[in-house]
N, C-alpha and C positions, 0 to 999 in steps of 0.2 A: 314400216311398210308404206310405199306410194300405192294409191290405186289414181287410174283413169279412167273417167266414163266419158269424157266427154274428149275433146282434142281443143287445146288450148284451157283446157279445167285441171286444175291440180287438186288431189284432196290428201288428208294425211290424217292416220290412224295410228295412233300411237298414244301408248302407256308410261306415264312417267313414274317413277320411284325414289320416294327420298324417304331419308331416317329422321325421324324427329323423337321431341321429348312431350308426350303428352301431359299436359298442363292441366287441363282439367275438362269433364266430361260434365254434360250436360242433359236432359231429357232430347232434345233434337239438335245439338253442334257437339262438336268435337274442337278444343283449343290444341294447337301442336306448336311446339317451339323447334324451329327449327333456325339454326342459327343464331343471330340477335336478334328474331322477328318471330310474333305468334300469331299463328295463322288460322281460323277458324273456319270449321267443313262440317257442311249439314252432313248428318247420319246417314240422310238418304242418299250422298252420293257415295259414299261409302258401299254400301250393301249393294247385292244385286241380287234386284227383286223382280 
């Protein structure tokens, strides 16, 4: 989804999704394998709080 608020402003809201292999969990990151590459994601963005 595009939104405009402005005229010559582009903005872009969008949700991505990939499959991963979680690796190992942590008190605040999250390790995911996804691919040949591991990728680590605070908890917090994770959640929605």
């Amino acid at each position: 989804m595009t939104t405009s608020a402005d005229p010559g402003k582009l903005s872009v809201n969008s949700t991505i999704s990939l499959k991963g292999i979680v690796k190992a969990i942590f008190k605040d990151t999250v390790h995911v394998q996804i691919g040949g590459k591991i990728i680590t994601l605070p908890i917090s963005k994770l959640t929605n709080n």
